[in-house]
C-alpha positions in Angstrom: 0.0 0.0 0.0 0.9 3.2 -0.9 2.6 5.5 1.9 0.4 8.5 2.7 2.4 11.4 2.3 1.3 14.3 5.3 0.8 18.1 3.9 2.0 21.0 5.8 0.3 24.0 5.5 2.8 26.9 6.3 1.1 29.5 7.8 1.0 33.4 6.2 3.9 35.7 6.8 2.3 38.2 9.4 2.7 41.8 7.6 4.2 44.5 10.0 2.0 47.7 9.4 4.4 50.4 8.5 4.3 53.4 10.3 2.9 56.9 8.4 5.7 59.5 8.3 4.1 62.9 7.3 6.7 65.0 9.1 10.4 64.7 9.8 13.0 66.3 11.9 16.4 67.3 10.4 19.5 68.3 11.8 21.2 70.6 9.5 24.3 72.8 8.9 24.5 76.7 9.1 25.8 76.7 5.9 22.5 74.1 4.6 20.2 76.2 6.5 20.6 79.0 4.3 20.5 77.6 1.1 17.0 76.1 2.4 16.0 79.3 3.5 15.8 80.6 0.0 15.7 77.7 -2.5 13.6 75.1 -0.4 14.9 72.5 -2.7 15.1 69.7 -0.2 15.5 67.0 -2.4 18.8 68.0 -3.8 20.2 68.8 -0.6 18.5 66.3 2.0 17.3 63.8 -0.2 13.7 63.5 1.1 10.4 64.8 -1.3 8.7 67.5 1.3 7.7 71.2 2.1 9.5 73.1 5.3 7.1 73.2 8.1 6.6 75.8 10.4 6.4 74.5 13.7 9.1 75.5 15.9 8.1 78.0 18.2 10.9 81.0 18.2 12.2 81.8 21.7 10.0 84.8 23.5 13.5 86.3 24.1 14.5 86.4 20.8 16.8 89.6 19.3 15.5 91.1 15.9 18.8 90.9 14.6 19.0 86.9 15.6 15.7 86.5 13.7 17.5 86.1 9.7 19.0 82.8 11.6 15.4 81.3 11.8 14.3 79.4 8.8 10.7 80.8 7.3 9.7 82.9 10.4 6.3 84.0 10.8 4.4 86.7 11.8 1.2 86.3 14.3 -1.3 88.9 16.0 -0.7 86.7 18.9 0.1 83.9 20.9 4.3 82.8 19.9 6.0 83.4 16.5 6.5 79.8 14.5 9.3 79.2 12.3 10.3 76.1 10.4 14.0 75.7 12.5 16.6 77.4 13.6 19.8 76.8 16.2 18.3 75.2 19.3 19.2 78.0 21.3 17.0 80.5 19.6 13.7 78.0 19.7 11.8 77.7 22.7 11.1 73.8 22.9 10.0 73.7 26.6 7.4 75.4 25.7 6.2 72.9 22.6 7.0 70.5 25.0 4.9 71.7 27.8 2.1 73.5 25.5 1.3 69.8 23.8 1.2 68.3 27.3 -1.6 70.9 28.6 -3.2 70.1 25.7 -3.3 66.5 25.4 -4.6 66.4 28.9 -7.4 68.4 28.1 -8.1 66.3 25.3 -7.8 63.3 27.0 -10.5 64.0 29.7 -12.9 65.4 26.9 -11.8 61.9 25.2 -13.1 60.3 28.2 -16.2 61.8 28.6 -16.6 60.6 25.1 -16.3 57.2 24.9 -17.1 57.0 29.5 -19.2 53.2 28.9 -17.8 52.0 26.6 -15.0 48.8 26.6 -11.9 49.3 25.3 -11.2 48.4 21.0 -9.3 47.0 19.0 -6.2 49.3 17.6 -6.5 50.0 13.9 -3.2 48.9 13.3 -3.6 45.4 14.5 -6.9 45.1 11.6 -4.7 46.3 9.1 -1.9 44.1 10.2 -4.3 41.3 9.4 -5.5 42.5 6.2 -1.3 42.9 5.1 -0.7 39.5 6.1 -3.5 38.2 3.9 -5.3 40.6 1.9 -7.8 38.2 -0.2 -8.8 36.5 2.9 -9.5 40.0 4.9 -9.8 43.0 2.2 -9.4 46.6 3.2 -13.0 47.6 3.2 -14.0 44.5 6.1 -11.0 45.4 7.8 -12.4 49.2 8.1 -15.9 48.2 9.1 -14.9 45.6 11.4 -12.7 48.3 13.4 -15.4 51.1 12.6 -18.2 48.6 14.4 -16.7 48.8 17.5 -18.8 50.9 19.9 -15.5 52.9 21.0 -14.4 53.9 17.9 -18.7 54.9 16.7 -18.6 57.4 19.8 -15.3 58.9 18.9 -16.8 58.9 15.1 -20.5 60.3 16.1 -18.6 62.5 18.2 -16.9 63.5 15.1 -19.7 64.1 13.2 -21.2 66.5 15.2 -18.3 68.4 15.6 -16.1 70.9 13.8 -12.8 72.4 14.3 -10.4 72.0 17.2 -12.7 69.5 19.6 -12.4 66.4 16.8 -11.1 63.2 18.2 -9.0 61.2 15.9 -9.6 58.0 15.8 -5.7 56.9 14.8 -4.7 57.7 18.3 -7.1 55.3 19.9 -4.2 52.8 21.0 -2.7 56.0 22.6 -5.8 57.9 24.6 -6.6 53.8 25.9 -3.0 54.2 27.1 -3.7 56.3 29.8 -3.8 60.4 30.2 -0.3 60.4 31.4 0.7 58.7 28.5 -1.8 60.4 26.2 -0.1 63.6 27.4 3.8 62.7 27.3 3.2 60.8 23.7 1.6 64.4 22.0 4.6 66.6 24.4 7.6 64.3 22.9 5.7 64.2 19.2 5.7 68.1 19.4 9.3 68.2 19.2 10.4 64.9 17.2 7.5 64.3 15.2 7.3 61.1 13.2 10.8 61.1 12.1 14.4 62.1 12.8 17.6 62.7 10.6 20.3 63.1 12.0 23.3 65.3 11.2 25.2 61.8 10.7 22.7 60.7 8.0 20.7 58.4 10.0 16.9 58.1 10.0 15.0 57.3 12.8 11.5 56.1 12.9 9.1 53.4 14.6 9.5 50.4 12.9 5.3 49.6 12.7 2.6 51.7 13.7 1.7 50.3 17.1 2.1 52.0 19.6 4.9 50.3 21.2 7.3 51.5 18.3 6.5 54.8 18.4 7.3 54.4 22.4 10.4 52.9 21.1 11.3 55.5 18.6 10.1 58.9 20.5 12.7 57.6 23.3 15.6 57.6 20.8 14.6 60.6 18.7 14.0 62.7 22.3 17.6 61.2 23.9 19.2 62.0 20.6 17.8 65.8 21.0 18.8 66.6 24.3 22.3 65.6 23.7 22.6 68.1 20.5 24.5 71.2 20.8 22.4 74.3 21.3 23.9 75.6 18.3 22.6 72.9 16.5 19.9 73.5 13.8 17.1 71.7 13.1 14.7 72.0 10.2 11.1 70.6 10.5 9.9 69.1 6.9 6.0 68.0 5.7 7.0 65.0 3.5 5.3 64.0 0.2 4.5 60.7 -0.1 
């Protein structure tokens, strides 16, 4: 008789859901700073696709004759003056830093009152994870209504709906306001000043390595170490990539 031969089914490759870089971080030269002051041509000279972003604060203290050292500084009737970099010394990141707490805080109690009865959902991330790691089994579309079903998510949505302007909750930080407020708070303070990304003035990039949660824990750690042991002098230049 025959020998029965056994079939091994080897299971999908899991797919890591990358994480979305909109904005980046660069440390640049004096000499770079000024070419990208007036050509903007950050391809050529950075090698990244993207628009300079202003959203440095500039120090409260700052001279008018240290103000041609700020990249793209802008005027406003009140409230601080943004810029998109500068030398560390002439930007006033404590206060980024402690302005994004105060208001992640805020908008973690409102998220509460939001979503107050619900149980806790299902990150996006891990739906879309599934949906990489087998994308005829799971399309996009079930992946989106199975997370959008979830009576957590449809307050934050309703909420939403009914609102406009500053008070929307979004929905992609849901792994991060479950977190706690505390963490809510310190997540949005450290984001303020690395954003998603951070180049270094050796050439390397850092970034999470997925969009949970965890890496962008991971990531913010290095990017915010790697800060604080930069020269005051240092400049940094905040770019809105293209994708």
């Amino acid at each position: 008789m025959a020998k029965k031969t056994a079939t091994v089914t080897t299971p999908a490759s899991v797919a890591i859901p990358p994480a979305v870089v909109r904005t980046m971080i660069v440390c640049v030269s004096g000499e770079l700073s000024q070419v990208l002051d007036s050509t903007r041509n950050l391809h050529r000279h950075l090698g990244v696709t993207g628009t300079s972003c202003a959203r440095f604060w500039a120090s409260p203290a700052l001279y008018p004759w240290q103000r041609r050292q700020l990249i793209d500084l802008r005027k406003t009737a009140a409230g601080p003056r943004y810029c998109a970099g500068g030398p560390i010394r002439l930007l006033d990141l404590a206060g980024m830093r402690h302005g994004a707490y105060v208001g992640a805080t805020v908008r973690h109690a409102h998220w509460a009152r939001v979503v107050a009865g619900t149980k806790a959902a299902t990150a996006w991330p891990a739906f879309l994870q599934r949906h990489l790691s087998d994308p005829t089994a799971y399309p996009l579309d079930v992946a989106t209504a199975e997370f959008h079903r979830q009576p957590r998510v449809q307050a934050m949505r309703m909420h939403n709906a009914a609102t406009y302007g500053p008070g929307r909750l979004d929905v992609g930080d849901l792994e991060m306001f479950q977190a706690g407020a505390s963490a809510y708070a310190n997540y949005h303070a450290l984001w303020a000043l690395c954003t998603d990304a951070f180049l270094t003035a050796g050439g390397d990039r850092l970034q999470p390595a997925s969009a949970f949660f965890a890496d962008r824990i991971t990531y913010l750690e290095q990017a915010a170490r790697h800060l604080d042991s930069l020269d005051e002098d240092q400049r940094l230049f905040a770019v809105d990539l293209q994708a």
